[in-house]
C-alpha positions as CSV (number, residue, x, y, z in Angstrom):
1,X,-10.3,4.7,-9.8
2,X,-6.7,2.7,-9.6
3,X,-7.8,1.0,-6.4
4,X,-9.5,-1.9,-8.6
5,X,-6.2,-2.2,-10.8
6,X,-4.4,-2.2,-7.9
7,X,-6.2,-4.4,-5.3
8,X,-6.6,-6.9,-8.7
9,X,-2.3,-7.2,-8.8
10,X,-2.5,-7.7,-4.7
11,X,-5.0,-10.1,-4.5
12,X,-3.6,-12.1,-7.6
13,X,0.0,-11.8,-6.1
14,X,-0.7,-13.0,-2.9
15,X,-2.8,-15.8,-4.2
16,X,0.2,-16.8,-6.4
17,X,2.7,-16.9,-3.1
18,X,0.2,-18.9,-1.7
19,X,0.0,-21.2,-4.1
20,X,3.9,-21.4,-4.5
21,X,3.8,-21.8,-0.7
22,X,0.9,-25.2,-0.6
23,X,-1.2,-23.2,1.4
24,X,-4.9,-23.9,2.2
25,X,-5.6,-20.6,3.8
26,X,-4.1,-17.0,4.0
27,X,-5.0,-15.8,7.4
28,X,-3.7,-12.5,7.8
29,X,-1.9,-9.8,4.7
30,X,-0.2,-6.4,5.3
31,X,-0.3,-4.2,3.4
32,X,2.2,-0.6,2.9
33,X,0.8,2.2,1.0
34,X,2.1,5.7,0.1
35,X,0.5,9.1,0.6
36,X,2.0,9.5,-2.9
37,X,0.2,6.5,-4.9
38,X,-3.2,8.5,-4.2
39,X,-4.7,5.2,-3.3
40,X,-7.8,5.1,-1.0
41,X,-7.3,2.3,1.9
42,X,-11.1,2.0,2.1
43,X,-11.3,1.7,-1.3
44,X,-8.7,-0.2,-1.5
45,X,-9.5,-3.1,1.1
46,X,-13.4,-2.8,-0.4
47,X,-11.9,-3.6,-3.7
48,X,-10.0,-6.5,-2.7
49,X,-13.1,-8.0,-0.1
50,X,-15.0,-8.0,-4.2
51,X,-11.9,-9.9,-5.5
52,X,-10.8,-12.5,-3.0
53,X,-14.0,-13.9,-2.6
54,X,-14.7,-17.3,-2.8
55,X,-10.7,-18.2,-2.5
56,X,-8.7,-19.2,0.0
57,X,-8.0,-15.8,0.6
58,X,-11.2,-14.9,1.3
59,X,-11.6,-14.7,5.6
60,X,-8.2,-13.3,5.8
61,X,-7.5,-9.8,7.9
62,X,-6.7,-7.0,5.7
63,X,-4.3,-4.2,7.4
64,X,-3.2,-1.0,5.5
65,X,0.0,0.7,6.8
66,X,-0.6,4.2,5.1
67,X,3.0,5.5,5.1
68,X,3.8,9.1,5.1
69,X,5.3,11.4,2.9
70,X,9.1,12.1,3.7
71,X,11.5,14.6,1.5
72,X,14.5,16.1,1.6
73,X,14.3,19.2,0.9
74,X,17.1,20.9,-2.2
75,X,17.0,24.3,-0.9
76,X,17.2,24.0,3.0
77,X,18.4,20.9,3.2
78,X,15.0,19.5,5.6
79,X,14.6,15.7,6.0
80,X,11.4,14.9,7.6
81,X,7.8,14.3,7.0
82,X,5.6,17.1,5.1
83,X,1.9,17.4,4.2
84,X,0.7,17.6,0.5
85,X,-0.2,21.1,-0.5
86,X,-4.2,21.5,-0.1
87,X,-4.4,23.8,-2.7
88,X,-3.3,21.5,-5.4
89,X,-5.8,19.5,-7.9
90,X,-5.3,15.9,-6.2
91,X,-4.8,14.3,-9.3
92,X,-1.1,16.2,-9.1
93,X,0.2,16.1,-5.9
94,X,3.0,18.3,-4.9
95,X,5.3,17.9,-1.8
96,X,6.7,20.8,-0.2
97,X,9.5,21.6,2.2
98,X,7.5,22.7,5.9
99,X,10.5,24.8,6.2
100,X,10.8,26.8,3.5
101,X,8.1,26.2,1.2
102,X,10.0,24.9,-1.7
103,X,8.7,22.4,-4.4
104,X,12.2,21.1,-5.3
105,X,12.1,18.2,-3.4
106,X,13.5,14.3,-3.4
107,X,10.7,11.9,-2.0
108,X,12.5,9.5,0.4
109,X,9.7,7.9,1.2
110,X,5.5,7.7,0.5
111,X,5.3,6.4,-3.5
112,X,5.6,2.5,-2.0
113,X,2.9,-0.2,-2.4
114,X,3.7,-2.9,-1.4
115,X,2.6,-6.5,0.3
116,X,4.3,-6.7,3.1
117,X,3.6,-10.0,4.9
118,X,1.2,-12.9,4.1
119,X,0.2,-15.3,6.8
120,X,-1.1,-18.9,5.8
121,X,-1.9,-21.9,7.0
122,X,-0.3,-25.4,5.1
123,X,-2.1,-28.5,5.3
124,X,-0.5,-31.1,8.2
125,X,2.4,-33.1,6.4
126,X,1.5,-35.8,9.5
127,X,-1.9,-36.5,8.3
């Protein structure tokens, strides 16, 4: 299960940010994830609900942006979006051309993982 290894390098990363950033509360984090990184968004937000407890992080919204697999395809030349093949152990992915079936592909897009925005709250300079 890398959802714990992974939701442990968010939650520390945006805690980090925060802290770089004086902030007293994160309200809101968006996330991006991959088709590709095999990573569970259930999983994943459970994972980081265990870690972020009792921080400042803690009440904030979690939203996962699953995004989809695009290739271009060697033989055909396709660019688009494609499904994983079914039939594969899901340990080993493989991305296929909808077009013409073919394996020999370059993934444009669905390997990312990344933290997209952070919104916090500073305390009032005025006060």
């Amino acid at each position: 299960m890398h959802e714990l290894s992974m939701a442990n390098s968010m939650v520390e990363a945006i805690l980090d940010t925060a802290k770089k950033n004086d902030a007293i509360k994160i309200n809101e984090a968006v996330f991006e994830v991959g088709e590709l990184t095999m990573l569970n968004p259930e999983q994943l937000k459970f994972m980081m609900d265990v870690l972020r407890e009792g921080t400042i992080f803690e009440d904030a919204e979690i939203i996962i942006n699953m995004i989809p697999v695009v290739i271009e395809c060697e033989s055909c030349g396709f660019k688009g979006e494609t499904k994983m093949d079914d039939n594969m152990d899901h340990l080993m992915s493989v991305a296929k051309c909808p077009e013409c079936d073919n394996t020999r592909v370059h993934i444009i897009q669905g390997q990312e993982c990344n933290i997209k925005t952070i919104k916090i709250e500073r305390e009032d300079e005025d006060a």
